[in-house]
N, CA, C and O of each residue as an XYZ file, in Angstrom:
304
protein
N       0.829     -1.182      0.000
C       0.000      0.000      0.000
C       0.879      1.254      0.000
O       0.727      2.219     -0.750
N       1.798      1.115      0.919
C       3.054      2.340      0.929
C       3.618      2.728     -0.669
O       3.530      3.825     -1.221
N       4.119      1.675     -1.123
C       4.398      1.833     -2.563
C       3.141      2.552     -3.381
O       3.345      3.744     -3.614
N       2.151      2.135     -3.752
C       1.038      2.535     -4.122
C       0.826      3.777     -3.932
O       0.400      4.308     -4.958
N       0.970      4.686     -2.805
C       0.893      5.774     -2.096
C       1.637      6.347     -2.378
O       1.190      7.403     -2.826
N       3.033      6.289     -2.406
C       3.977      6.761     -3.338
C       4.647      6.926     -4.466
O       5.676      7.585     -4.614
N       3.824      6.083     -5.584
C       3.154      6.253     -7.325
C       2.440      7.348     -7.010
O       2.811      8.366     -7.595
N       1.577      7.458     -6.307
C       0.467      8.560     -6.601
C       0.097     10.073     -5.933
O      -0.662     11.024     -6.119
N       1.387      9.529     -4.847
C       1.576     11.403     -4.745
C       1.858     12.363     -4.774
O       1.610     13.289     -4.001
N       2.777     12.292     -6.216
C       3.210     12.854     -6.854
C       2.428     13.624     -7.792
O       2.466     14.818     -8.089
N       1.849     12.849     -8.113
C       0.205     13.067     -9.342
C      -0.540     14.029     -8.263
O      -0.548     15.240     -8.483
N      -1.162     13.507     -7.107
C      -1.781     14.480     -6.580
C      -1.135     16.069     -6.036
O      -1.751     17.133     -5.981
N       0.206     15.813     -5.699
C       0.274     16.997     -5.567
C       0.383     18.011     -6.414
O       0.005     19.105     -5.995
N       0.858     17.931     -7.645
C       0.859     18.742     -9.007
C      -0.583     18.518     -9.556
O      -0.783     19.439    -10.347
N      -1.530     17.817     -9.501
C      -2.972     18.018    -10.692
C      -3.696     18.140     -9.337
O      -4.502     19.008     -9.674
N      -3.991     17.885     -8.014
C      -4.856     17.617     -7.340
C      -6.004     16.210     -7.360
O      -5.721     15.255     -8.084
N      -7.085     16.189     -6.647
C      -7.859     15.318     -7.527
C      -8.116     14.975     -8.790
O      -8.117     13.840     -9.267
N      -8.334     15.994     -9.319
C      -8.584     16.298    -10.706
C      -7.997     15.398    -11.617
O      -8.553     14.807    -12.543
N      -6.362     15.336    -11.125
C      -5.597     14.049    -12.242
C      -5.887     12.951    -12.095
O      -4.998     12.258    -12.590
N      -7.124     12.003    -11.426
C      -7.652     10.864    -11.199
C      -9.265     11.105    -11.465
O     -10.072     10.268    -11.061
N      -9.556     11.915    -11.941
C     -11.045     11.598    -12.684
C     -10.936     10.883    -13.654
O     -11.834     10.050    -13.527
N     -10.447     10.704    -14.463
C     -10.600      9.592    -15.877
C     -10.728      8.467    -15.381
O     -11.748      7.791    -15.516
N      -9.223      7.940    -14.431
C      -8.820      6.991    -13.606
C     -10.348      6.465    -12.810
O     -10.871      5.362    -12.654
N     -10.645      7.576    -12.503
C     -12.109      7.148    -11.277
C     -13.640      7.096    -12.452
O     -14.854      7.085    -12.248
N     -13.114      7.083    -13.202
C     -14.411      7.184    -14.246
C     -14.300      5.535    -14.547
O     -15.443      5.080    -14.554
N     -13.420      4.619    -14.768
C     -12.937      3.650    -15.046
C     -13.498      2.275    -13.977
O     -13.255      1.130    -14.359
N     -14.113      2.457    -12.883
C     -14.100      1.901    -12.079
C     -15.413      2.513    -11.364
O     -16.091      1.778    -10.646
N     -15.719      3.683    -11.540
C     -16.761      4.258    -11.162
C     -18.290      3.736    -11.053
O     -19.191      4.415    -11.546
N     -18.553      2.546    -10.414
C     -20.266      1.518    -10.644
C     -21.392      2.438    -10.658
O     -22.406      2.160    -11.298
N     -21.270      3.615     -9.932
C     -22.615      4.323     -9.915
C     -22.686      5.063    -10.953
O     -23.869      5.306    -11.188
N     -21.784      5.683    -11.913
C     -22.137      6.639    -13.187
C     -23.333      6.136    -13.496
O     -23.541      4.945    -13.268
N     -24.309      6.928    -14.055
C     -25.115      6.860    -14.503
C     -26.526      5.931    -14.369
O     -27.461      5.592    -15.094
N     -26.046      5.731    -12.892
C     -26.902      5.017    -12.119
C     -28.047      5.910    -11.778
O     -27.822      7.087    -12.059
N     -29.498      5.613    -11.118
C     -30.701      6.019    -10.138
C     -29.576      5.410     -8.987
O     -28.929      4.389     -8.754
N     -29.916      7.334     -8.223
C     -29.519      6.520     -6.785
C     -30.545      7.564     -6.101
O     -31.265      8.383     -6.673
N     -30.369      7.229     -4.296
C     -31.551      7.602     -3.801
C     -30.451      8.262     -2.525
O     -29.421      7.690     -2.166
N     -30.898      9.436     -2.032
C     -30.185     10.231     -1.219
C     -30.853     10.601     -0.324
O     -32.067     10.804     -0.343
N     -29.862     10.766      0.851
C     -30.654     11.283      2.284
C     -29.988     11.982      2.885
O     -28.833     11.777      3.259
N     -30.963     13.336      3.128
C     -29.591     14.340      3.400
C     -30.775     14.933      4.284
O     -32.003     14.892      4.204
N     -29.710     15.594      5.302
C     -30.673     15.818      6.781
C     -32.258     14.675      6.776
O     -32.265     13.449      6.890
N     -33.280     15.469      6.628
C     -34.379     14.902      6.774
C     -35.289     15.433      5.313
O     -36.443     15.860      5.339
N     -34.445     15.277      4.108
C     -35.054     14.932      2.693
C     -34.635     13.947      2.295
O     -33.497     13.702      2.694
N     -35.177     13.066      1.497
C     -34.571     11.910      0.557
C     -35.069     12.494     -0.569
O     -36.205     12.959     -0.661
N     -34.148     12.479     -1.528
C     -34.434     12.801     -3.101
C     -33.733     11.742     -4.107
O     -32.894     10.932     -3.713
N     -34.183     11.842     -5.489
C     -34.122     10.850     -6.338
C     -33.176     11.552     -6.971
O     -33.132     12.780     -6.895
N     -32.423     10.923     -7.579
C     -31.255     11.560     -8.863
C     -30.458     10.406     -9.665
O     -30.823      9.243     -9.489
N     -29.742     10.588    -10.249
C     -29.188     10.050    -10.934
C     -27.392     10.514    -10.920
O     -27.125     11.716    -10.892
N     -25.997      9.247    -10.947
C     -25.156      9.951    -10.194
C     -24.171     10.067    -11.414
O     -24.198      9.162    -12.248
N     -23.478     10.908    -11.541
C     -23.297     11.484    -12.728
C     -21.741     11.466    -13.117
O     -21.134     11.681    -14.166
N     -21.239     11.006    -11.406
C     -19.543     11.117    -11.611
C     -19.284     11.752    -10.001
O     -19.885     11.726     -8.927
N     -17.794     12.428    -10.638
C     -17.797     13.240     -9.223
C     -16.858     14.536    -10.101
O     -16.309     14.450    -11.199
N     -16.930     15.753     -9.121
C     -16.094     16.984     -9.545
C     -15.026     16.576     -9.264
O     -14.678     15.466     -8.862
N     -14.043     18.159     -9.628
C     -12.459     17.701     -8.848
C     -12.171     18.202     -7.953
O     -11.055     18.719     -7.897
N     -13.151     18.270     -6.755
C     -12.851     17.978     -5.610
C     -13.294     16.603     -4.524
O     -13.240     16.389     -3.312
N     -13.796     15.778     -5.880
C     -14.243     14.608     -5.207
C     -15.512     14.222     -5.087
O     -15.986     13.086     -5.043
N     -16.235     15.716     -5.017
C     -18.020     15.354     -4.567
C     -19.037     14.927     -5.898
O     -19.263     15.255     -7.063
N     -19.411     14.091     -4.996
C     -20.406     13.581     -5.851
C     -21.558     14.112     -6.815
O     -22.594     14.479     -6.262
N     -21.470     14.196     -8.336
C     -22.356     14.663     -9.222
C     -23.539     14.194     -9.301
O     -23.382     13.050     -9.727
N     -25.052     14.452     -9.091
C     -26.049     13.587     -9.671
C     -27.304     14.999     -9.951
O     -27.660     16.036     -9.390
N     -27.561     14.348    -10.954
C     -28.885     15.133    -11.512
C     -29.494     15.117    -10.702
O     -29.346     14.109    -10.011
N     -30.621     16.196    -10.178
C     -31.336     15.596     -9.491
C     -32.932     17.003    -10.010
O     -33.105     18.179     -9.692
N     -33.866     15.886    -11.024
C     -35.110     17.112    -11.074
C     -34.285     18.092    -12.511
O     -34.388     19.309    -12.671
N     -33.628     17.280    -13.254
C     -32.473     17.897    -14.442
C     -31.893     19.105    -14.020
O     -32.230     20.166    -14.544
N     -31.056     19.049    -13.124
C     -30.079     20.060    -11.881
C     -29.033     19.318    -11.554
O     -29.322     18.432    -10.749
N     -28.066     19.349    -11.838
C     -26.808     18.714    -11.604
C     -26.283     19.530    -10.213
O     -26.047     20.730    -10.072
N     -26.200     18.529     -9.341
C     -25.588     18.586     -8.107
C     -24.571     18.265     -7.303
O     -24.771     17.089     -6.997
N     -23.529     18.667     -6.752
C     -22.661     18.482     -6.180
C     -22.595     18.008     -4.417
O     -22.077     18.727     -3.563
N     -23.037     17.074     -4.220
C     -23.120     16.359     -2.597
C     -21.366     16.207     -2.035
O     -20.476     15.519     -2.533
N     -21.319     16.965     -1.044
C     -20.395     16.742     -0.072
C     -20.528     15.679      1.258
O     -19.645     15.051      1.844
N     -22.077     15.744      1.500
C     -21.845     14.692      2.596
C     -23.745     14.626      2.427
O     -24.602     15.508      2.394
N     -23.804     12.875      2.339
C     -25.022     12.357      2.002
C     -25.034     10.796      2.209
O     -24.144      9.973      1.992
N     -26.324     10.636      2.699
C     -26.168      9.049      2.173
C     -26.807      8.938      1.257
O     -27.892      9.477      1.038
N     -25.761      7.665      0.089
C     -26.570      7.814     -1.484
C     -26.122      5.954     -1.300
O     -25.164      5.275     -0.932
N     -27.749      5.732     -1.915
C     -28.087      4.518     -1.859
C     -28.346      4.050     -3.419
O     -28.952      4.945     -4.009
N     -28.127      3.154     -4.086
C     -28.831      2.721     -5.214
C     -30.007      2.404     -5.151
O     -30.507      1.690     -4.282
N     -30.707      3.044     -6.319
C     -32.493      3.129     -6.266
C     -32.823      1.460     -6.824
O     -33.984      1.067     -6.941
């Protein structure tokens, strides 16, 4: 894992997240999934779209693309 960690932080410190979106697109199960979210005391429907480059999670939600920092997102 140490090794691993040190391939890649090099990358992060010059691109940030950002230089592992393709990478995370690759492996990514929810793209373009229905997922179902619960945030405080709403649950809403969306669809998950990826993530930005800061990590947070993209999903349509109501054709509104949204950025979730902290949620629980369930598959619908």
């Amino acid at each position: 894992m140490i090794t691993a960690l040190n391939n890649y932080l090099p990358r992060f410190s010059q691109q940030g997240f950002n230089g592992f979106t393709n990478e995370w697109l690759k492996y990514d199960i929810l793209h373009h999934q229905p997922v179902k979210i619960t945030q405080l005391d709403q649950i809403l429907d969306g669809l998950a779209m990826g993530i930005d480059e800061r990590g947070q999670l993209k999903v349509n939600i109501d054709g509104q693309e949204q950025c979730l920092t902290s949620a629980e997102v369930s598959v619908s």
